[in-house]
Every structure is written in structure tokens, then in C-alpha cells.
N, C-alpha and C positions, 0 to 999 in steps of 0.2 A: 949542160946545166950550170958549171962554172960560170961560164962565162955571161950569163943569161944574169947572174947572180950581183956580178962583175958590174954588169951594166944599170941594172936597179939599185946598187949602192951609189955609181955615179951620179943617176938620178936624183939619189935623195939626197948626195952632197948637194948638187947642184940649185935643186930644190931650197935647201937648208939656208945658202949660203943669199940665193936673192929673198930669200922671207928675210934673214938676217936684216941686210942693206934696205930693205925697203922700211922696217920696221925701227931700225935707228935713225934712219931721215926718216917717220914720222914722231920719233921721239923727241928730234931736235925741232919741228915745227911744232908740234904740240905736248909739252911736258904734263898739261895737265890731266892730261887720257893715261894714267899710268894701269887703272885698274882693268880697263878692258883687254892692255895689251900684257899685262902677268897671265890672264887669263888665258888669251892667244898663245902665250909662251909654253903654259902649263897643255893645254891641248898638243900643242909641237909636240913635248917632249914626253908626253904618253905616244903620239904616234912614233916617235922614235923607238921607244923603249919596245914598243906591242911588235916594231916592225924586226928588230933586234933578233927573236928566236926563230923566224921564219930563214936566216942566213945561217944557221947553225945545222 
């Protein structure tokens, strides 16, 4: 189950890390879309947070 655990957190690095990059080159092509992408951020980081107690 550890390791099962192990691999779903590398996931959501993973995950994390290309939303990241993709989302800062489209900040740098388009600076004036800020509100949609707070938004997108803020959805992220409730799914982070909700994903959080299920590793515990």
C-alpha cells in the first residue's frame, strides 16, 4: 500500500510540475488572461490540499 502511495505522490509531482511549465509559458505569451489562470491555480490547489488527507 506504501508503495502504491509512493507512486500517486510521484504522479501528482509530476502532474504539478508540467501544469506548472505550461501555465508560466502561457503567462509569458499572454499576460492579459491573469483571471482565468488564479482561477486554475486556485482549483490546483484545492485539489492538492483535498488530495493531502487521503496519504495520511
Amino acid at each position: 500500500q506504501g508503495s502504491l502511495i509512493l507512486r500517486n505522490e510521484v504522479l501528482v509531482l509530476g502532474l504539478l510540475t508540467s501544469i506548472y511549465l505550461f501555465v508560466s509559458r502561457n503567462l509569458i505569451i499572454s499576460r492579459m488572461d491573469k483571471v482565468p489562470l488564479t482561477w486554475r491555480w486556485l482549483g490546483l490547489f484545492m485539489m492538492t490540499v483535498s488530495a493531502r488527507p487521503m496519504k495520511s
